[in-house]
The first five atom37 places (N, CA, C, CB, O) and aatype in JSON, in Angstrom:
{
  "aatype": [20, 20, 20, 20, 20, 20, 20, 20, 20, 20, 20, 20, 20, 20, 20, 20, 20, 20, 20, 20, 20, 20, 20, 20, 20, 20, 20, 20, 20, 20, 20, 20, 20, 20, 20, 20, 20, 20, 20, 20, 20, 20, 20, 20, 20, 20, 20, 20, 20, 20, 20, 20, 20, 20, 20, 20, 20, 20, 20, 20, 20, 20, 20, 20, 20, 20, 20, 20, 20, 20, 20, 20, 20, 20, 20, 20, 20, 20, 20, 20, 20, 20, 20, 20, 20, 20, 20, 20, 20, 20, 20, 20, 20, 20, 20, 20, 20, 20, 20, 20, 20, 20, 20, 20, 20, 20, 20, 20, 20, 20, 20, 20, 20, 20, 20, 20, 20, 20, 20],
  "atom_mask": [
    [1, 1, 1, 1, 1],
    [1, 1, 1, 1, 1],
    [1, 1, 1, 1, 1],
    [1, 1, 1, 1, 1],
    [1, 1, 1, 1, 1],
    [1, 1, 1, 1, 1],
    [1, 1, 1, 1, 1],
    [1, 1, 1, 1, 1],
    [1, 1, 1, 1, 1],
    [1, 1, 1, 1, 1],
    [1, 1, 1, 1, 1],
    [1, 1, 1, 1, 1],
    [1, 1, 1, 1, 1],
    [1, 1, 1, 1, 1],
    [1, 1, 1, 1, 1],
    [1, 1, 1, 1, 1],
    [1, 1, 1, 1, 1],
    [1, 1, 1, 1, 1],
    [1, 1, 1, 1, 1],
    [1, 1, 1, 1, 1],
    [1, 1, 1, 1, 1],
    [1, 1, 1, 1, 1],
    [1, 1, 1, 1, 1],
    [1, 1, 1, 1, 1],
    [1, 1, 1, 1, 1],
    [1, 1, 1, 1, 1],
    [1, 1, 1, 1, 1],
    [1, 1, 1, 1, 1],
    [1, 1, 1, 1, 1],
    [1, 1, 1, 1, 1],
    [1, 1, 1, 1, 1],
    [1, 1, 1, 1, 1],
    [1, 1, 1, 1, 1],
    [1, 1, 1, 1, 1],
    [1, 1, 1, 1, 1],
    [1, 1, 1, 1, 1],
    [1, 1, 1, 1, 1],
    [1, 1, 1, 1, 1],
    [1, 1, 1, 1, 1],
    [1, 1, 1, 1, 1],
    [1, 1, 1, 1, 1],
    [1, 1, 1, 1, 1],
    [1, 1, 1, 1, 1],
    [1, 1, 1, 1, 1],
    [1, 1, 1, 1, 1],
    [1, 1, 1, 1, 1],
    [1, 1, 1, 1, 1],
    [1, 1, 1, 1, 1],
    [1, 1, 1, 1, 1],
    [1, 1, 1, 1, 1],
    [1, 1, 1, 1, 1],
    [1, 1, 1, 1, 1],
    [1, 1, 1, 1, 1],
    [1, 1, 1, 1, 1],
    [1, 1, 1, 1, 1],
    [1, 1, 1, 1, 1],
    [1, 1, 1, 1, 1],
    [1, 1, 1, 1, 1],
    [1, 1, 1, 1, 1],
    [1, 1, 1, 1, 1],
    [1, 1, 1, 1, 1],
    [1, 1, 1, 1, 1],
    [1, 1, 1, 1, 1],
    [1, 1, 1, 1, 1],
    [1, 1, 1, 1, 1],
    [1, 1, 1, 1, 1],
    [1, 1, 1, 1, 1],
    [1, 1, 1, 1, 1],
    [1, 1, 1, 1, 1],
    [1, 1, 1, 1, 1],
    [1, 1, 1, 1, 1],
    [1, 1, 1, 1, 1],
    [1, 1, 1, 1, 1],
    [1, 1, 1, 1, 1],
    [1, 1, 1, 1, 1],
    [1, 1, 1, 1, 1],
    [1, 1, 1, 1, 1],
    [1, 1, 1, 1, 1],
    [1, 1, 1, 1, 1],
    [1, 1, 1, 1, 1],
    [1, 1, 1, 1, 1],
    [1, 1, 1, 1, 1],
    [1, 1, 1, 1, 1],
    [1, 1, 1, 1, 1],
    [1, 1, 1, 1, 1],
    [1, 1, 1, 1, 1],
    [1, 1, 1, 1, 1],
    [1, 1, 1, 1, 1],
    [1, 1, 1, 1, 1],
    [1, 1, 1, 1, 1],
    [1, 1, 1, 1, 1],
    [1, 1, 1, 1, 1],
    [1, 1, 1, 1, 1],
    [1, 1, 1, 1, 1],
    [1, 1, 1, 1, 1],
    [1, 1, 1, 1, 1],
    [1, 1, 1, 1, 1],
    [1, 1, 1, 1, 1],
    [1, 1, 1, 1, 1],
    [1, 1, 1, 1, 1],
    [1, 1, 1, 1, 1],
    [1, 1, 1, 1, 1],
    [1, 1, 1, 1, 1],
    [1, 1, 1, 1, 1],
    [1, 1, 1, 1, 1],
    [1, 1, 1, 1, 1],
    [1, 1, 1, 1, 1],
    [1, 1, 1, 1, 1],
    [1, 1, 1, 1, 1],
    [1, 1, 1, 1, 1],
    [1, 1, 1, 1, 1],
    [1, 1, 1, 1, 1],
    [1, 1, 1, 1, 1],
    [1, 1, 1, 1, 1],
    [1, 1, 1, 1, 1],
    [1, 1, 1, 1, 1],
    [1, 1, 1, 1, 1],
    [1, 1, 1, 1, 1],
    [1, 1, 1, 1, 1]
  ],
  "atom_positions": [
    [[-50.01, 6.59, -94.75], [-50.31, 7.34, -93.53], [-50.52, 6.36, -92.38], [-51.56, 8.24, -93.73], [-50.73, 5.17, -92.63]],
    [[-50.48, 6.73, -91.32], [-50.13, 6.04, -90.32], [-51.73, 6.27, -89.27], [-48.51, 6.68, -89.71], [-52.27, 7.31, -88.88]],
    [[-52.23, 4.45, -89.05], [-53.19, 4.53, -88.53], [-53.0, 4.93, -87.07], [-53.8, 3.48, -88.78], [-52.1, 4.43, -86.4]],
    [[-54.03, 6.02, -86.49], [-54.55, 6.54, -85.14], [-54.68, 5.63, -84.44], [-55.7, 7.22, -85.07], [-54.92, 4.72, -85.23]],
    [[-54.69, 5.29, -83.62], [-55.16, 4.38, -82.41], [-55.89, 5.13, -81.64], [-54.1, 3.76, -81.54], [-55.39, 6.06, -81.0]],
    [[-57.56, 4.76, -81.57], [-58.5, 5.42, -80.84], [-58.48, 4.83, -79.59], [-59.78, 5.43, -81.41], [-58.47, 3.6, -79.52]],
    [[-58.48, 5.85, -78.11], [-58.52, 5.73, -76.91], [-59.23, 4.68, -76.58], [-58.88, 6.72, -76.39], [-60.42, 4.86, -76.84]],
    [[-58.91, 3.24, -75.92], [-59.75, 2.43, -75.18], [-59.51, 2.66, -73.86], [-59.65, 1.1, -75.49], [-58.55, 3.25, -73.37]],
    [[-60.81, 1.93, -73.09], [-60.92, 2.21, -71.62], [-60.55, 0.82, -71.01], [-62.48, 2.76, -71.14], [-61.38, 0.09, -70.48]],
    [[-59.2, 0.52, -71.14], [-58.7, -1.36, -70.98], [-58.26, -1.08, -69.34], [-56.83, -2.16, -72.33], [-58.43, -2.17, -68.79]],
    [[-57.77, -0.07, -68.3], [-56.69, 0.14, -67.52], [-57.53, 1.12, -66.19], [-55.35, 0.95, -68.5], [-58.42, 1.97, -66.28]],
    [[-56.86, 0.61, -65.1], [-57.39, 1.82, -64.19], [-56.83, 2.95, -64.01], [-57.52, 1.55, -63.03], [-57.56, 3.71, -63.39]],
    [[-55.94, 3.33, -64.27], [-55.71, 4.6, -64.49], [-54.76, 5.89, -66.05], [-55.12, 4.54, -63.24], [-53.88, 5.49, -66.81]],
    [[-55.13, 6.77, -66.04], [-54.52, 7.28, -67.33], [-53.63, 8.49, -67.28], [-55.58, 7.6, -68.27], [-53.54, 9.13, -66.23]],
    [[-52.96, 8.83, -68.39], [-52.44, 10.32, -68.0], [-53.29, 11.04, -69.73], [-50.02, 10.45, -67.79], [-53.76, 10.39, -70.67]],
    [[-53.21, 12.09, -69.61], [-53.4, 12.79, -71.38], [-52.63, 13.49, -70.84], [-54.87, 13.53, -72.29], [-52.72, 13.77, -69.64]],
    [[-51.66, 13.94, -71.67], [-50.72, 14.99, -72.15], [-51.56, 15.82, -73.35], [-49.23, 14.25, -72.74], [-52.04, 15.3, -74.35]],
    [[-51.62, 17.33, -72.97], [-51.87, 18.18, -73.9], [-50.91, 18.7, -74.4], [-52.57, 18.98, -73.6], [-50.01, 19.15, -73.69]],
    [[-50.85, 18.77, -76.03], [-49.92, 19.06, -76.46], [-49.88, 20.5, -76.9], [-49.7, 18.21, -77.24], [-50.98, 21.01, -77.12]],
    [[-48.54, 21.43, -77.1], [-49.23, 22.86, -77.53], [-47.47, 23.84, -77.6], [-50.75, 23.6, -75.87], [-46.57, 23.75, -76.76]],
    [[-47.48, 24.56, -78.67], [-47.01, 25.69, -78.49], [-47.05, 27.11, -77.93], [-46.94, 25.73, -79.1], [-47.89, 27.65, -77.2]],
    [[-45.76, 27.62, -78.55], [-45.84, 29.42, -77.78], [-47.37, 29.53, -78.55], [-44.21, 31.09, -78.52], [-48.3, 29.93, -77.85]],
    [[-47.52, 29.32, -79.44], [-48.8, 30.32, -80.19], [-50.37, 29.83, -79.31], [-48.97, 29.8, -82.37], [-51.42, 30.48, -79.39]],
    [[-50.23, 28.93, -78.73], [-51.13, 27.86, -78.6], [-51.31, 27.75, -77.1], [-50.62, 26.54, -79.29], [-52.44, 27.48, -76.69]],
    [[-50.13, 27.97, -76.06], [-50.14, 28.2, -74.89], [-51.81, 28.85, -73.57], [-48.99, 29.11, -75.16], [-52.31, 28.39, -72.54]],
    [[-52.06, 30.06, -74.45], [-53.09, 30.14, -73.57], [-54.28, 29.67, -73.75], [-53.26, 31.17, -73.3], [-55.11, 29.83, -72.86]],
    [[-54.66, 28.92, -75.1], [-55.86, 28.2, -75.4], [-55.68, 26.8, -74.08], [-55.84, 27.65, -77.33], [-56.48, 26.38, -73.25]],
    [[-54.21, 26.4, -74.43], [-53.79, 25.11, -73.61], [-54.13, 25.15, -72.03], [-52.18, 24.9, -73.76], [-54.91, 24.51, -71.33]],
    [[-53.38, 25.97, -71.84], [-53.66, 26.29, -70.54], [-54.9, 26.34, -69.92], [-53.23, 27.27, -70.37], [-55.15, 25.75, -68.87]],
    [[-55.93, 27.21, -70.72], [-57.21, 27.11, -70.59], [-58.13, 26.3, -70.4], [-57.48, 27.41, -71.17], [-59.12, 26.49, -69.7]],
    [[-57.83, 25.22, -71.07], [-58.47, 23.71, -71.76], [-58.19, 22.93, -70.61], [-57.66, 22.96, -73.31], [-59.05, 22.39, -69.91]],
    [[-56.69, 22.85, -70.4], [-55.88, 21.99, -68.69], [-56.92, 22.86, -67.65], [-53.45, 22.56, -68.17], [-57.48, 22.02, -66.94]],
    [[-57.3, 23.99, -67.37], [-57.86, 24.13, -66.11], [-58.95, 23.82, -66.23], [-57.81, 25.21, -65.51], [-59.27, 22.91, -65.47]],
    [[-60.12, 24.37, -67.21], [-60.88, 23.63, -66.93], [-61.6, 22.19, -66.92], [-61.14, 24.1, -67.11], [-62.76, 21.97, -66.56]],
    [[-60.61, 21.18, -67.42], [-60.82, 19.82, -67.2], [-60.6, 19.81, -65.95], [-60.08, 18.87, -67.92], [-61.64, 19.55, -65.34]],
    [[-59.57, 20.0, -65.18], [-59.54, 19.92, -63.87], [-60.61, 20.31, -63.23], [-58.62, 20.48, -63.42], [-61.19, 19.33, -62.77]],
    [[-61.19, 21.4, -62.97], [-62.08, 21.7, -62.86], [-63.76, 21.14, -63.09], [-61.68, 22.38, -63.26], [-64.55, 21.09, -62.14]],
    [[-64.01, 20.89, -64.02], [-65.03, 20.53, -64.62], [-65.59, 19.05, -64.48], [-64.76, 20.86, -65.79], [-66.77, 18.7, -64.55]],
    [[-63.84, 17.81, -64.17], [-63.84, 16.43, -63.94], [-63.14, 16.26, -62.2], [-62.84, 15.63, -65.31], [-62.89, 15.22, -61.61]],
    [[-63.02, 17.29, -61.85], [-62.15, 17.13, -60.6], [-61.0, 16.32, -60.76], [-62.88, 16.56, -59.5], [-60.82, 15.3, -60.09]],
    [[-60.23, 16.73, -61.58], [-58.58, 15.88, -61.97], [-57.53, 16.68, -61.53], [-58.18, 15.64, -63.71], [-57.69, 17.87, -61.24]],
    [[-56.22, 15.94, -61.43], [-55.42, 16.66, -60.92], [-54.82, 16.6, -62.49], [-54.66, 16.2, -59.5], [-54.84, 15.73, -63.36]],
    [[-54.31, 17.83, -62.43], [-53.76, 18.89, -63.58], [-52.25, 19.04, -63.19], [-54.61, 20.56, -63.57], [-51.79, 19.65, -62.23]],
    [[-51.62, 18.36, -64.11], [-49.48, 18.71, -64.04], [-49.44, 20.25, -64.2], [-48.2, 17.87, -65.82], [-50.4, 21.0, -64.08]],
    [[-47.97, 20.64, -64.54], [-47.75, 21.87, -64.57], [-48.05, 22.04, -66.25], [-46.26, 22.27, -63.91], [-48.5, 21.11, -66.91]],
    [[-47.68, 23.49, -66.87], [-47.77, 23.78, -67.73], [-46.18, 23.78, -68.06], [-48.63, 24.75, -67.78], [-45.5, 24.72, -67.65]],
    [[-45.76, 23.0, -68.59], [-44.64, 22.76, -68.98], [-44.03, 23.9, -70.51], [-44.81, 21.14, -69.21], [-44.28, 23.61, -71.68]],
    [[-43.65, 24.49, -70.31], [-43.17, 25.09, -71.18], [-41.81, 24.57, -72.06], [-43.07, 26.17, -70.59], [-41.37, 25.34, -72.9]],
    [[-41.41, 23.79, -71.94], [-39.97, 23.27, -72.55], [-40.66, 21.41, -72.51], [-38.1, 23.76, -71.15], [-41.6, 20.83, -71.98]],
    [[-39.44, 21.04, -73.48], [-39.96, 19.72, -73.4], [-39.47, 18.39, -72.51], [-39.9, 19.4, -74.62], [-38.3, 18.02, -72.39]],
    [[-40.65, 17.75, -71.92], [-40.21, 16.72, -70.61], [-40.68, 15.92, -71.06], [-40.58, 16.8, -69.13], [-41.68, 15.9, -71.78]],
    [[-39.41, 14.38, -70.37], [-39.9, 13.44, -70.45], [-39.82, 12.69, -71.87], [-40.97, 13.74, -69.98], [-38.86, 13.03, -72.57]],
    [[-40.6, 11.8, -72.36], [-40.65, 11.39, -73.8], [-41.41, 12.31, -74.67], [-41.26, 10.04, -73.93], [-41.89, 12.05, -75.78]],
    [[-41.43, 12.87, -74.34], [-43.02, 14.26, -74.86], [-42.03, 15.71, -76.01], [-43.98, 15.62, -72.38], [-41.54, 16.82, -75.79]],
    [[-42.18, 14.94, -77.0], [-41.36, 16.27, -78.08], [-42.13, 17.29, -78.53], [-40.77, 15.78, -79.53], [-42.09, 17.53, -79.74]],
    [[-43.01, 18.13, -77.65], [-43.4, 19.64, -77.39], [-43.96, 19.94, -76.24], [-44.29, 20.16, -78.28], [-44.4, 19.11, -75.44]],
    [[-43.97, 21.18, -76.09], [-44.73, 21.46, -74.41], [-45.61, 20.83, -73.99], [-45.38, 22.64, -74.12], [-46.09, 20.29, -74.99]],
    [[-46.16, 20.52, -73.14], [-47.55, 19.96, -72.35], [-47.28, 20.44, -70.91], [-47.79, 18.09, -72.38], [-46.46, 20.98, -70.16]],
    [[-48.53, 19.88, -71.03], [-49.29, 20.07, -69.63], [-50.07, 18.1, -69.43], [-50.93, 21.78, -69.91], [-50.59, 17.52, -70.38]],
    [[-49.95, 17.49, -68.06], [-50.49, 16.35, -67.98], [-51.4, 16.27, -67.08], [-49.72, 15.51, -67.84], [-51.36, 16.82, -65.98]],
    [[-52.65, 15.29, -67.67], [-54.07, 15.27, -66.39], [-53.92, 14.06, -66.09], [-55.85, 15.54, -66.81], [-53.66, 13.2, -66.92]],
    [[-54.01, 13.93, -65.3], [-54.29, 12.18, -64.29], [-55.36, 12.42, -64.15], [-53.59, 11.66, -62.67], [-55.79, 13.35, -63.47]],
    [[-56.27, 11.28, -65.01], [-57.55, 10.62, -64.38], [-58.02, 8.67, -64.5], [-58.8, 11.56, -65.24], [-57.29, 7.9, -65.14]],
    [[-59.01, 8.29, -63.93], [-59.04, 6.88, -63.74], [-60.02, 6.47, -64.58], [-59.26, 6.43, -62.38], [-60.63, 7.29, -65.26]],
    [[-60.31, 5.08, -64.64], [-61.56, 4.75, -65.57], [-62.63, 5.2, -65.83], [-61.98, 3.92, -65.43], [-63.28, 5.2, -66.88]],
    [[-62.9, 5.69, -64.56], [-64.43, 6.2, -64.05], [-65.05, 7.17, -65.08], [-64.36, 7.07, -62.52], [-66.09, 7.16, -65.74]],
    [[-63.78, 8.18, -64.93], [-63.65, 9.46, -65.93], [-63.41, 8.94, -67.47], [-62.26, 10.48, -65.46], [-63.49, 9.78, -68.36]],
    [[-63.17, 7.79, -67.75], [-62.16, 7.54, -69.37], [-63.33, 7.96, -70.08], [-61.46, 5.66, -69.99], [-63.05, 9.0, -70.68]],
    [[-64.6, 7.59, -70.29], [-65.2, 7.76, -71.32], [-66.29, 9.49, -71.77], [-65.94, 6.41, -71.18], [-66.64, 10.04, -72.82]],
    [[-66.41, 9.68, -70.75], [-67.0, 11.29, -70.56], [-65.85, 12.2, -70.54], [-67.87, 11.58, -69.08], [-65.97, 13.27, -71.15]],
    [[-64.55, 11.89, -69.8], [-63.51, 13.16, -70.09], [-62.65, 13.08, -71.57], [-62.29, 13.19, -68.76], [-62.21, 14.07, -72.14]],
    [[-62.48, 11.56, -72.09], [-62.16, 11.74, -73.45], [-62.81, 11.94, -74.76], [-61.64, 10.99, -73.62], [-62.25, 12.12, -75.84]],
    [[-64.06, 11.87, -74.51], [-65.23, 12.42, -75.08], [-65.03, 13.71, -75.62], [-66.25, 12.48, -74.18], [-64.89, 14.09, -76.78]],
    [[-65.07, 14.68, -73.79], [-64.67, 15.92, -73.68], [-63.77, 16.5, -74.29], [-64.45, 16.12, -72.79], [-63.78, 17.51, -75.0]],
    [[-62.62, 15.5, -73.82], [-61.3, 16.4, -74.97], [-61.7, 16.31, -76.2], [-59.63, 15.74, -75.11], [-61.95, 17.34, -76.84]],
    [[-61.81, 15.43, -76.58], [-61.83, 15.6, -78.42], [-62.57, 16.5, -78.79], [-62.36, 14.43, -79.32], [-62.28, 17.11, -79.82]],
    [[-63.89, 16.88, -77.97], [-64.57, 17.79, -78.58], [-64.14, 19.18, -78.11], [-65.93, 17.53, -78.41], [-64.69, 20.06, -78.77]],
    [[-63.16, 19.71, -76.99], [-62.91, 20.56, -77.37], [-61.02, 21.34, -77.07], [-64.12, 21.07, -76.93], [-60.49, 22.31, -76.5]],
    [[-60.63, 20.12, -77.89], [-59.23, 20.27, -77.73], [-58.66, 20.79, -79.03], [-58.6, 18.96, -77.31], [-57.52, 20.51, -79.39]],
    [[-59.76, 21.79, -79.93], [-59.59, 22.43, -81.56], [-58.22, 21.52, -82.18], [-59.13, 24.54, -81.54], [-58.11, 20.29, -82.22]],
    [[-57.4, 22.4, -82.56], [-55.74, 21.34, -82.89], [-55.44, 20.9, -82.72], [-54.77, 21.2, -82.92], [-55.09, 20.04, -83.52]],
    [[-55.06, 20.84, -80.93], [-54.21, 20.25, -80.06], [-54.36, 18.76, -80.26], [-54.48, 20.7, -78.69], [-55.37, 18.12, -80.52]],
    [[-53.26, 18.4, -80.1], [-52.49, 17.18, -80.38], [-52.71, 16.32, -78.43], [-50.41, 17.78, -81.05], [-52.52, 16.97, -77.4]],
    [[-53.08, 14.96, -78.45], [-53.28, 14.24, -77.26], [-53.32, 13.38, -76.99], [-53.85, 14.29, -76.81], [-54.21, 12.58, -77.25]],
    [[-52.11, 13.17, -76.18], [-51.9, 11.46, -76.58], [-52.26, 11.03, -74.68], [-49.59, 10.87, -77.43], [-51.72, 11.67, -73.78]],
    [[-53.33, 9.77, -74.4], [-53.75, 9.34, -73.98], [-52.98, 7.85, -73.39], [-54.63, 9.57, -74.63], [-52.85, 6.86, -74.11]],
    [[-52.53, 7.91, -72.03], [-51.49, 6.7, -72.09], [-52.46, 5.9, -70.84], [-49.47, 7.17, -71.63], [-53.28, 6.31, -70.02]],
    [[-51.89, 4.54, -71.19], [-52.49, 3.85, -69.51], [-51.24, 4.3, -68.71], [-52.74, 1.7, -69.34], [-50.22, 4.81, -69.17]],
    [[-51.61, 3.96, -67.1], [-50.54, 3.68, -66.53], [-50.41, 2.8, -65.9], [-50.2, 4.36, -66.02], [-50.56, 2.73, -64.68]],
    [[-49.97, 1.63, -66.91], [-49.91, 0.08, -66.07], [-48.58, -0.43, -65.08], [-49.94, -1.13, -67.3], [-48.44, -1.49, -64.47]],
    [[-47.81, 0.59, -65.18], [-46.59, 0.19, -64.25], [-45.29, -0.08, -65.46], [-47.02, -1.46, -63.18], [-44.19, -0.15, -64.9]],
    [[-45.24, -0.18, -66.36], [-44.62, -0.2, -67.53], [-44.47, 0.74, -68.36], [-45.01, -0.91, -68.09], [-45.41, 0.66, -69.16]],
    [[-43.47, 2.03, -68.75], [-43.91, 3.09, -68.98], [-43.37, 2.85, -70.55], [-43.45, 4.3, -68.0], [-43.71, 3.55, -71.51]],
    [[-42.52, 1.79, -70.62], [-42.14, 1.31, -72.45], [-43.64, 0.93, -73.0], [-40.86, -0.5, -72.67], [-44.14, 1.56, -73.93]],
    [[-44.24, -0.02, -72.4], [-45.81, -0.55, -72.86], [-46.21, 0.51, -73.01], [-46.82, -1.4, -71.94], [-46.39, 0.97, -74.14]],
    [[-46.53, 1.36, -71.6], [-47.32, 2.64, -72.0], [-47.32, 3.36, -72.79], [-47.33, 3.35, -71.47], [-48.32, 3.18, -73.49]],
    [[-46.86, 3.97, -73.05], [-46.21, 4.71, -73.82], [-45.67, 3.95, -75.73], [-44.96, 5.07, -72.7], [-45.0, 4.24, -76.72]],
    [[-46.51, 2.92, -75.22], [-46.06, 2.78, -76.76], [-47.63, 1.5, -77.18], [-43.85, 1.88, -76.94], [-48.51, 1.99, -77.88]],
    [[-47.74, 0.56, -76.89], [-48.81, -0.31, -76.51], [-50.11, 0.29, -76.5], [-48.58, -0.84, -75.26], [-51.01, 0.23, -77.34]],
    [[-50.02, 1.09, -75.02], [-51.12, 1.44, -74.39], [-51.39, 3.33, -74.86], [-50.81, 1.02, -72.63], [-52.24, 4.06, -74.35]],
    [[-50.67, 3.61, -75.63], [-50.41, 4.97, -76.07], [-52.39, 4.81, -76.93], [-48.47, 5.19, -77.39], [-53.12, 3.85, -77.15]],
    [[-52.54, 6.52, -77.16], [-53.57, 6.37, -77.75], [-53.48, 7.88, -78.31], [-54.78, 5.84, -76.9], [-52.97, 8.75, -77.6]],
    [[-53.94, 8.16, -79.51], [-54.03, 9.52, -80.11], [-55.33, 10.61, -80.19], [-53.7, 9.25, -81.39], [-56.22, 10.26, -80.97]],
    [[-55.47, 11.49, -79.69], [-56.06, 12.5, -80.29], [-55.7, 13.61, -81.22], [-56.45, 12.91, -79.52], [-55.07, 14.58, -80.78]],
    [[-56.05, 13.54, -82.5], [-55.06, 14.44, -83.46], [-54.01, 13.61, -84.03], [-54.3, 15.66, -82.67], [-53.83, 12.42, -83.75]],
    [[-53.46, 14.16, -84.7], [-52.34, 13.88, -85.13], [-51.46, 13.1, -84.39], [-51.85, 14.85, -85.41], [-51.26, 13.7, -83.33]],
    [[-50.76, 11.94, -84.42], [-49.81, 11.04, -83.67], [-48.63, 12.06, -83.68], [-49.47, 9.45, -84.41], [-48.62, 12.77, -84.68]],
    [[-47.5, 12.3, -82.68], [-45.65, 12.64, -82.77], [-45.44, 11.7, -82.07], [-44.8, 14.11, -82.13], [-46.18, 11.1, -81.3]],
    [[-44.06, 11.5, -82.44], [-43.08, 10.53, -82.54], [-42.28, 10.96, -80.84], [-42.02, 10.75, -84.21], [-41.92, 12.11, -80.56]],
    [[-42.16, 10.05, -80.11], [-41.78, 10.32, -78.65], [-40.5, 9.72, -78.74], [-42.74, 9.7, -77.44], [-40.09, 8.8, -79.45]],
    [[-39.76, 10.64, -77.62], [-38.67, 10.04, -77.58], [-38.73, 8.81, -76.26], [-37.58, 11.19, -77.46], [-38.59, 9.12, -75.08]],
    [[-38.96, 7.4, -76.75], [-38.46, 6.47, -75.52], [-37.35, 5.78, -75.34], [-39.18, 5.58, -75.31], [-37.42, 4.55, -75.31]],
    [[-36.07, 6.48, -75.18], [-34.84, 5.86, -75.15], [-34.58, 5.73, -73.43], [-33.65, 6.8, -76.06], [-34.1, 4.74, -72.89]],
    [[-34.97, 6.85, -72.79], [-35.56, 7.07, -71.87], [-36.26, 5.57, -70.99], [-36.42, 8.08, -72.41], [-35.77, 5.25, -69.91]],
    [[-37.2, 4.92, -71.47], [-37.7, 3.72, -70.92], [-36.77, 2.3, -71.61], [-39.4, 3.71, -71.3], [-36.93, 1.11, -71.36]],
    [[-36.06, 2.76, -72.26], [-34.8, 1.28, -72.54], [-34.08, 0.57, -71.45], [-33.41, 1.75, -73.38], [-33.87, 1.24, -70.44]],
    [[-33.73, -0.51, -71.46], [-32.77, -0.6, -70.47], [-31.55, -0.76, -70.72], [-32.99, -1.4, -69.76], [-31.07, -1.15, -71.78]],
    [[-30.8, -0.37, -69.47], [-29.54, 0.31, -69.38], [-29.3, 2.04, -69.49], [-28.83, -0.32, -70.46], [-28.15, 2.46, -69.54]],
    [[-30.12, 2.72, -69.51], [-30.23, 4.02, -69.74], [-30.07, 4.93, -68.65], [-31.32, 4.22, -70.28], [-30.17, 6.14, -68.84]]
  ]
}
């Protein structure tokens, strides 16, 4: 089995992608507003199809260090299933996304062909 990589606070700023299906959608949704809300973050769309390197729906929060350790706190405790992967954003979105990647739940496998070069 494949070790988790627990969220560190190394970077000034982050994204979490919530992860979620049709079945799962309005818990998700729910969870995305009120973090926004609750941390004053800006909240992506609710993505219904899949974007980006991200192989199921999400929704993405941008927040900064300030927030890393009280809002990922938060998620874990109340993100029930949902799957959350926690990225820096150092200007490198191959690192990110793979380096600087971090799991809540269960790890999926992203597509980064996307951050290759020549692509």
């Amino acid at each position: 089995m494949k070790e988790i990589k627990r969220p560190v606070n190394s970077h000034k700023a982050y994204h979490a992608h919530i992860y979620f299906e049709k079945e799962t959608l309005s818990f998700a949704t729910a969870l995305c507003e009120q973090a926004g809300k609750k941390f004053g973050l800006k909240v992506g769309r609710i993505h219904q199809k899949m974007v980006g390197p991200h192989p199921k729906w999400s929704c993405q929060i941008t927040f900064g260090a300030q927030h890393f350790d009280e809002f990922v706190t938060w998620l874990e405790l109340n993100r029930e299933s949902l799957t959350v992967l926690i990225h820096a954003l150092s200007g490198n979105d191959l690192e990110d996304h793979t380096i600087y990647a971090y799991w809540l739940g269960d790890s999926v496998e992203l597509d980064l062909s996307m951050f290759e070069p020549n692509k």
